[in-house]
Backbone as XML, in Angstrom:
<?xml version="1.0"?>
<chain id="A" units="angstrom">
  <residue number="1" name="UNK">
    <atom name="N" x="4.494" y="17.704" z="-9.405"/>
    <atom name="CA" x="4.412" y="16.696" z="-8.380"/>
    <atom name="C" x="5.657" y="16.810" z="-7.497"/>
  </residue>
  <residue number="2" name="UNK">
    <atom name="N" x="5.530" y="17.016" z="-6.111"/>
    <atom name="CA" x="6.591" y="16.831" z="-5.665"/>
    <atom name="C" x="6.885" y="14.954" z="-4.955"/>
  </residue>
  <residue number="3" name="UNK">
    <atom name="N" x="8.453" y="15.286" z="-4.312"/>
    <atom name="CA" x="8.902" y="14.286" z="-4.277"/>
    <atom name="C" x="8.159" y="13.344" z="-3.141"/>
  </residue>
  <residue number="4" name="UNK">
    <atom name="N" x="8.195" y="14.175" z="-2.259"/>
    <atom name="CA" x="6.857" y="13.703" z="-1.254"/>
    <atom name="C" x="6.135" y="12.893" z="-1.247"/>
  </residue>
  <residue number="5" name="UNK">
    <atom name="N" x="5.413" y="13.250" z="-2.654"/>
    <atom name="CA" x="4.564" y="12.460" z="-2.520"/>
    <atom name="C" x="4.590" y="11.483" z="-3.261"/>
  </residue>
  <residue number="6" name="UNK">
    <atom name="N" x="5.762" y="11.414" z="-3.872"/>
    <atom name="CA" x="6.227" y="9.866" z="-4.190"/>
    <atom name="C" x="6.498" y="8.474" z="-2.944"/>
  </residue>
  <residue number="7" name="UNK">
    <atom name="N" x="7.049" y="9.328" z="-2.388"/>
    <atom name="CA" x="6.954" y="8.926" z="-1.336"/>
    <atom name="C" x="6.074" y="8.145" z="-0.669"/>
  </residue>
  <residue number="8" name="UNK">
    <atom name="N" x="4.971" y="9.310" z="-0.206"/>
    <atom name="CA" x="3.679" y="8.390" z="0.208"/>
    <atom name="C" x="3.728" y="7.294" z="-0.495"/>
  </residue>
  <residue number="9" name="UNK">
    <atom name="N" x="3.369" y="7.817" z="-2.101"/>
    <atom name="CA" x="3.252" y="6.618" z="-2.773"/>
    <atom name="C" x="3.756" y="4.800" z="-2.499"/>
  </residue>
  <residue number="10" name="UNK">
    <atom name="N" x="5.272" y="5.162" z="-2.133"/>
    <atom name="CA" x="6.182" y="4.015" z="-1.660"/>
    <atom name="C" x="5.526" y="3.448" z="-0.478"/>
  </residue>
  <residue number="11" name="UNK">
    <atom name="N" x="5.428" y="4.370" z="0.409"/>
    <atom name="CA" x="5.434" y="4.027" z="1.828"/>
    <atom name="C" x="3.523" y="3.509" z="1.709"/>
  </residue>
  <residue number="12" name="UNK">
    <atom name="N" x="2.552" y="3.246" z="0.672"/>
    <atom name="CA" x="1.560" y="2.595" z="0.611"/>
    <atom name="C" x="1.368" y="1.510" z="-0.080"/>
  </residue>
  <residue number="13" name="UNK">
    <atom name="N" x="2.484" y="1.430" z="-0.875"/>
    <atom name="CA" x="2.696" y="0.392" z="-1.355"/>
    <atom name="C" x="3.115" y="-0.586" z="-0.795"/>
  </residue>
  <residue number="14" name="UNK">
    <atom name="N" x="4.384" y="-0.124" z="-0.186"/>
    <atom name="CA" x="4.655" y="-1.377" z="1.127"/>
    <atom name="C" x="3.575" y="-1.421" z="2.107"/>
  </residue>
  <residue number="15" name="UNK">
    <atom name="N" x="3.206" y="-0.985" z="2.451"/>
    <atom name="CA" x="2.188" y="-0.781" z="3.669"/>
    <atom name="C" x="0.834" y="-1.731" z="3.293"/>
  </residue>
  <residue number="16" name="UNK">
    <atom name="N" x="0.820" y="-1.516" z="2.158"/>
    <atom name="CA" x="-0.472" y="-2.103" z="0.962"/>
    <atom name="C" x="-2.078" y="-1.494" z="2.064"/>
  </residue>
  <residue number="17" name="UNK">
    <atom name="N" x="-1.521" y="-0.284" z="2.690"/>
    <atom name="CA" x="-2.921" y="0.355" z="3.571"/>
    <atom name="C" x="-2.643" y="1.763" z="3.569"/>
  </residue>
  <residue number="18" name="UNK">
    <atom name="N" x="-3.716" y="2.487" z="3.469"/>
    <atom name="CA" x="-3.657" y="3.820" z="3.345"/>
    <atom name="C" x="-3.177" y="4.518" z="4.967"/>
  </residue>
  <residue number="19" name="UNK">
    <atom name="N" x="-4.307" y="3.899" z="5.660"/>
    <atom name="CA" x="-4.170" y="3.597" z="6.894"/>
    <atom name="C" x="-2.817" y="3.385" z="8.245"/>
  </residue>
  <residue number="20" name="UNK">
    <atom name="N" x="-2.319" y="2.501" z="7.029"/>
    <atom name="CA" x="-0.722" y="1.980" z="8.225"/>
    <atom name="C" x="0.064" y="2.494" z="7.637"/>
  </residue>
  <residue number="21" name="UNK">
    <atom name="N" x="-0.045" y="3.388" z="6.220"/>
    <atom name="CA" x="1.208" y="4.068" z="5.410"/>
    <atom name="C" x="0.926" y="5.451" z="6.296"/>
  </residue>
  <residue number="22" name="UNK">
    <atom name="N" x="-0.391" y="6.083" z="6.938"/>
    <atom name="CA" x="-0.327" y="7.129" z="7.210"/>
    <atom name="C" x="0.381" y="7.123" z="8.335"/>
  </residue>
  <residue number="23" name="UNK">
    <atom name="N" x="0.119" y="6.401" z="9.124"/>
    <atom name="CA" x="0.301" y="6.305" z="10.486"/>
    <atom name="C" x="2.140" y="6.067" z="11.003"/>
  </residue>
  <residue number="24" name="UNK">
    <atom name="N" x="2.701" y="5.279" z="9.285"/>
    <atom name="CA" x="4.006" y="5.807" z="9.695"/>
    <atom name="C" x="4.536" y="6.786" z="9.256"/>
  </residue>
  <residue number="25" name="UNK">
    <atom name="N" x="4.254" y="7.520" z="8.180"/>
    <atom name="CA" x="4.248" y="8.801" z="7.543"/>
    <atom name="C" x="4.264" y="9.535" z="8.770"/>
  </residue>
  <residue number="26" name="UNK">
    <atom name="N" x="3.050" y="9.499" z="9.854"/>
    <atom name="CA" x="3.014" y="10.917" z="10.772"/>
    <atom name="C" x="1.704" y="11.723" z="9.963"/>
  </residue>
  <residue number="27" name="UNK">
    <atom name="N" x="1.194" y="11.124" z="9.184"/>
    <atom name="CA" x="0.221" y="11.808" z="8.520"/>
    <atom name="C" x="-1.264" y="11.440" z="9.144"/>
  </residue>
  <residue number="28" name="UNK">
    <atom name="N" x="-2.413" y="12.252" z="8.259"/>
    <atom name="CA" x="-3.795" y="11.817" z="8.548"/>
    <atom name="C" x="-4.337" y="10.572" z="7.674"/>
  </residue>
  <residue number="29" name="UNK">
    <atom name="N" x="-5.192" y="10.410" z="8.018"/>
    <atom name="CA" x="-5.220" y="8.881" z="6.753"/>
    <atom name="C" x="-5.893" y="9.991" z="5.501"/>
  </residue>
  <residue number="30" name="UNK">
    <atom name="N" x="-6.900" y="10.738" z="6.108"/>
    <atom name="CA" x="-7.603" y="11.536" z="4.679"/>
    <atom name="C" x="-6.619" y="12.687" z="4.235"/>
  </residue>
  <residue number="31" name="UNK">
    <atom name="N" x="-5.554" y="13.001" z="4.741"/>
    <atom name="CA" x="-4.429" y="13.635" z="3.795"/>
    <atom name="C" x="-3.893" y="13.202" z="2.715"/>
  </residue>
  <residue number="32" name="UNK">
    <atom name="N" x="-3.182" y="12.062" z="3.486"/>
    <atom name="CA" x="-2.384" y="11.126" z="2.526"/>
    <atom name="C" x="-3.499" y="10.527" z="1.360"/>
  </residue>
  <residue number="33" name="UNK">
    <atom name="N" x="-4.678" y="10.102" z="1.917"/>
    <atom name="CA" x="-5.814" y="9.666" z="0.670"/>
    <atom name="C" x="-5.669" y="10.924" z="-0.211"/>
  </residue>
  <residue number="34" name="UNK">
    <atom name="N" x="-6.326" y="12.279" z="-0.157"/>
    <atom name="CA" x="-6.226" y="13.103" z="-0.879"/>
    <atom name="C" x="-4.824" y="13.346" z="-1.717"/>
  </residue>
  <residue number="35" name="UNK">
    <atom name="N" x="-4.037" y="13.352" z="-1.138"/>
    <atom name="CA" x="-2.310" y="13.519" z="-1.849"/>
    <atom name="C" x="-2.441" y="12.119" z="-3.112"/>
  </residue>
  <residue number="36" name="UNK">
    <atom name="N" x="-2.871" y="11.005" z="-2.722"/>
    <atom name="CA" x="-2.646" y="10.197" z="-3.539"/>
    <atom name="C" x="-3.718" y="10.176" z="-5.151"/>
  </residue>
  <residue number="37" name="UNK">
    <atom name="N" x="-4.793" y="10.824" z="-4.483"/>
    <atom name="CA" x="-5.847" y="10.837" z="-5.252"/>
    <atom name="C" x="-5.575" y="12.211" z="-6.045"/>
  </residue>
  <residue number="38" name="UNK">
    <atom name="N" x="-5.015" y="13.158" z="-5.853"/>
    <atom name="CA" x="-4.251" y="14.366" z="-6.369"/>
    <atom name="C" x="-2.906" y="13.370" z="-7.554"/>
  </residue>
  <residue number="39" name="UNK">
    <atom name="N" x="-2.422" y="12.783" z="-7.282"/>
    <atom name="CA" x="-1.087" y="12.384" z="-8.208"/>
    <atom name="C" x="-1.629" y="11.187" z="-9.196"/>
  </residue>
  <residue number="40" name="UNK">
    <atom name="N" x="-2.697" y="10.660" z="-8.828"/>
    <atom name="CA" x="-3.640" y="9.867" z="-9.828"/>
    <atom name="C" x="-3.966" y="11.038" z="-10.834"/>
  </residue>
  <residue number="41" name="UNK">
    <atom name="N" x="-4.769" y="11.745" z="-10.391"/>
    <atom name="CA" x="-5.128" y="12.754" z="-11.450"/>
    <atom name="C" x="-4.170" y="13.403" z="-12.171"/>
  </residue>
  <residue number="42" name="UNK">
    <atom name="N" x="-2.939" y="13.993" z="-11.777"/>
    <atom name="CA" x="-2.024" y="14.800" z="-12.203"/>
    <atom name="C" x="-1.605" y="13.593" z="-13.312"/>
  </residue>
  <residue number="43" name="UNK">
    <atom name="N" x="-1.752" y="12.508" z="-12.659"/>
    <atom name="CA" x="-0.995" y="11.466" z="-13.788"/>
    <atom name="C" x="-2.047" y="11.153" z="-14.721"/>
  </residue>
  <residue number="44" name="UNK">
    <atom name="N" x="-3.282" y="11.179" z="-14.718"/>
    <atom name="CA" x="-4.512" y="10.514" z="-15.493"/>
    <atom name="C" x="-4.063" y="8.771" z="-15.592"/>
  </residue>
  <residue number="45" name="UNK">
    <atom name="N" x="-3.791" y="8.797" z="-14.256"/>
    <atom name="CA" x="-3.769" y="6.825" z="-14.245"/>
    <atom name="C" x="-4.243" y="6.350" z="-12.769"/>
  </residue>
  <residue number="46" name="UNK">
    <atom name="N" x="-4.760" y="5.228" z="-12.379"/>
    <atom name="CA" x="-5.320" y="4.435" z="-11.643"/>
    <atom name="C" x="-4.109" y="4.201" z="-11.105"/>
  </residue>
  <residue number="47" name="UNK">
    <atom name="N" x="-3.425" y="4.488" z="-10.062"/>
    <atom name="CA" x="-2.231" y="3.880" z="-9.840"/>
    <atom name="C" x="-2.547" y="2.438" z="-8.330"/>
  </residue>
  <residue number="48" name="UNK">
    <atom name="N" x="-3.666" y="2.702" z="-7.492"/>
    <atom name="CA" x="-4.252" y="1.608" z="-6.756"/>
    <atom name="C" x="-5.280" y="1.613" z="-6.671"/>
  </residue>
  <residue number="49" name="UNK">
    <atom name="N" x="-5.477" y="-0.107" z="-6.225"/>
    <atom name="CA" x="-6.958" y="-0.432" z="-6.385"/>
    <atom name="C" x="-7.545" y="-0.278" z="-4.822"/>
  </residue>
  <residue number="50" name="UNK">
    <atom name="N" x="-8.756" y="0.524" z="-4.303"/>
    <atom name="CA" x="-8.912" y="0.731" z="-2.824"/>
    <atom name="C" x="-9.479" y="-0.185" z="-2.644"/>
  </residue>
  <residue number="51" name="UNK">
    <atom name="N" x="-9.450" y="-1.266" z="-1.778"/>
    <atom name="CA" x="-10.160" y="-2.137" z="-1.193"/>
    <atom name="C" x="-10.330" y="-1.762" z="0.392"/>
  </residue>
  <residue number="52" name="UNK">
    <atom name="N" x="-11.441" y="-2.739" z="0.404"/>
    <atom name="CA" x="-11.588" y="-2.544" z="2.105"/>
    <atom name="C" x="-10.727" y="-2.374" z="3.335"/>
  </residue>
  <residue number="53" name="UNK">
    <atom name="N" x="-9.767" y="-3.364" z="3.402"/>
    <atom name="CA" x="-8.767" y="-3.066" z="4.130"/>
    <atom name="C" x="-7.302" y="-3.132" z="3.702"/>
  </residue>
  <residue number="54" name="UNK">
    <atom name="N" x="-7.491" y="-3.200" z="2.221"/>
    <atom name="CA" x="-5.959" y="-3.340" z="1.724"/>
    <atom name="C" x="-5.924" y="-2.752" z="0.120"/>
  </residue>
  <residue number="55" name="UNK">
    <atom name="N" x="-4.599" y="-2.340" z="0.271"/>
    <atom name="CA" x="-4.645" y="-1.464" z="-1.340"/>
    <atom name="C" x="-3.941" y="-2.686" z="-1.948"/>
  </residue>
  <residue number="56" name="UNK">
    <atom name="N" x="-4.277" y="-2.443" z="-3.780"/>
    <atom name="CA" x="-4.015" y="-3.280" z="-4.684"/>
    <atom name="C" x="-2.957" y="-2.250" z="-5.528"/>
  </residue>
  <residue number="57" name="UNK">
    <atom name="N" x="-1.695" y="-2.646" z="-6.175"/>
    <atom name="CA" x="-1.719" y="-2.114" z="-7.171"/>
    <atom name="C" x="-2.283" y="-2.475" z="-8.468"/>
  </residue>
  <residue number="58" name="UNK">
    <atom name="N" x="-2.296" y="-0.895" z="-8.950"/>
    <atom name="CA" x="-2.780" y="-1.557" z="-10.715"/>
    <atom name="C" x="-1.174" y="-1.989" z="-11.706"/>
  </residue>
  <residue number="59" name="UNK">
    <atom name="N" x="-1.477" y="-2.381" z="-12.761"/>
    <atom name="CA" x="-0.501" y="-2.496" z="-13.309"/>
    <atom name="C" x="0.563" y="-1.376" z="-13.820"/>
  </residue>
  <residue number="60" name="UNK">
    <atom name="N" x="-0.309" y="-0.292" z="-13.912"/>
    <atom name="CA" x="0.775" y="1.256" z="-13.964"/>
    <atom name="C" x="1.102" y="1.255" z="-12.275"/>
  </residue>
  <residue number="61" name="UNK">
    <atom name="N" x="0.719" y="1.356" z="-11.023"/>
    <atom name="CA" x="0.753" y="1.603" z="-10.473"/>
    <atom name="C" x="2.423" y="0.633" z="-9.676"/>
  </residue>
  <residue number="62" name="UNK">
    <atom name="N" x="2.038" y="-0.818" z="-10.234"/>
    <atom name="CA" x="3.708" y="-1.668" z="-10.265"/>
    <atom name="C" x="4.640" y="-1.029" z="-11.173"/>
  </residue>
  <residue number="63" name="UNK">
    <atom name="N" x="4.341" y="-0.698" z="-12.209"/>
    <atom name="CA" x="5.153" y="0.098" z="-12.796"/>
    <atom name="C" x="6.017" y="1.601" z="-12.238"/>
  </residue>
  <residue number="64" name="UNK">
    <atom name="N" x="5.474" y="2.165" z="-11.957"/>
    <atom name="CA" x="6.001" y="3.199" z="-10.828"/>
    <atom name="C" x="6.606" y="2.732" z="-9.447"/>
  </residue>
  <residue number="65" name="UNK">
    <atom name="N" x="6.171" y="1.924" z="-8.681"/>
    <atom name="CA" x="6.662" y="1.575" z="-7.611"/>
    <atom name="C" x="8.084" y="0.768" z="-8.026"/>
  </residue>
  <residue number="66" name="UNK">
    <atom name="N" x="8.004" y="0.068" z="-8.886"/>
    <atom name="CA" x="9.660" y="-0.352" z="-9.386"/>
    <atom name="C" x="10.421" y="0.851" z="-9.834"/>
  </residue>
  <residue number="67" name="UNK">
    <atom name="N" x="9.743" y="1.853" z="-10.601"/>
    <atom name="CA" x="11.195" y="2.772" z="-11.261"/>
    <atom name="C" x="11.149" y="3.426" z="-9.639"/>
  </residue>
  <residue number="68" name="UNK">
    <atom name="N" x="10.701" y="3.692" z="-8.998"/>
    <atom name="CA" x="10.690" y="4.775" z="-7.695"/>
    <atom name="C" x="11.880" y="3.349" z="-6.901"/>
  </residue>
  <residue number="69" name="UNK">
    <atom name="N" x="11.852" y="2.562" z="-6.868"/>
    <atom name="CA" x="12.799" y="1.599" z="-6.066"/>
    <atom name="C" x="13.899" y="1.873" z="-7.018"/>
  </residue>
  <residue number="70" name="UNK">
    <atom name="N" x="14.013" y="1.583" z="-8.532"/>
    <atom name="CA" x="15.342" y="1.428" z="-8.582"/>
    <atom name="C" x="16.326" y="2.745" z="-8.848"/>
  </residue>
  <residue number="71" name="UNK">
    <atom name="N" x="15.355" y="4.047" z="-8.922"/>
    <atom name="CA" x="15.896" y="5.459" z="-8.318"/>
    <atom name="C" x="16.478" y="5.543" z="-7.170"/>
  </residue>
  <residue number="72" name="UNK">
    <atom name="N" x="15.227" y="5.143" z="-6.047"/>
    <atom name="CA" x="15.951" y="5.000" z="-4.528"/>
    <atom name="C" x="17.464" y="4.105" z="-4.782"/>
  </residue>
  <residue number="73" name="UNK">
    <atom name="N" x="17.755" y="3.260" z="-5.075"/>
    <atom name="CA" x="19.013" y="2.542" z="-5.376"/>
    <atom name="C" x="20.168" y="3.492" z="-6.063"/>
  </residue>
  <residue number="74" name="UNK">
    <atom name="N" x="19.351" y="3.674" z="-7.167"/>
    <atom name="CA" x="20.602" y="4.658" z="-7.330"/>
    <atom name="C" x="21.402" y="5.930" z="-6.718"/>
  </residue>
  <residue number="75" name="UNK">
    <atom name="N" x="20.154" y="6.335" z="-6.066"/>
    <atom name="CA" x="20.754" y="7.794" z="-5.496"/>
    <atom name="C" x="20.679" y="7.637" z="-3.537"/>
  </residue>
  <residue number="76" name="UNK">
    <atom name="N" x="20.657" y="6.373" z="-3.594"/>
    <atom name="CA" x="21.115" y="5.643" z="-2.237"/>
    <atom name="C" x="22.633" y="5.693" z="-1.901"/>
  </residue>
</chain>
């Protein structure tokens, strides 16, 4: 996995849209969907829930978005 796409990851989480995370990324929306749906699998976990116009996390998926924040902190 690269770091990247941790990234995305972050930047959809705040965004809580695949959509408005792509669009500040600079990305496509069906890239970034695929990248995310690629690191679900690599992980064998549900990391968000897709809803219509807004992403959910799952509970692994809060779990990652906190250690990825308090990394960013550290190496901030």
């Amino acid at each position: 996995m690269e770091l990247r796409v941790l990234q995305y990851f972050l930047a959809v989480a705040r965004e809580q849209s695949i959509s408005g995370a792509a669009e500040s990324l600079h990305l496509s929306q069906p890239t970034l969907s695929r990248q995310l749906r690629d690191m679900e699998e690599e992980l064998g976990k549900q990391l968000m829930i897709r809803g219509n116009r807004r992403i959910t996390l799952t509970d692994e998926g809060m779990i990652l978005r906190k250690f990825l924040q308090k990394l960013q902190s550290i190496t901030a």
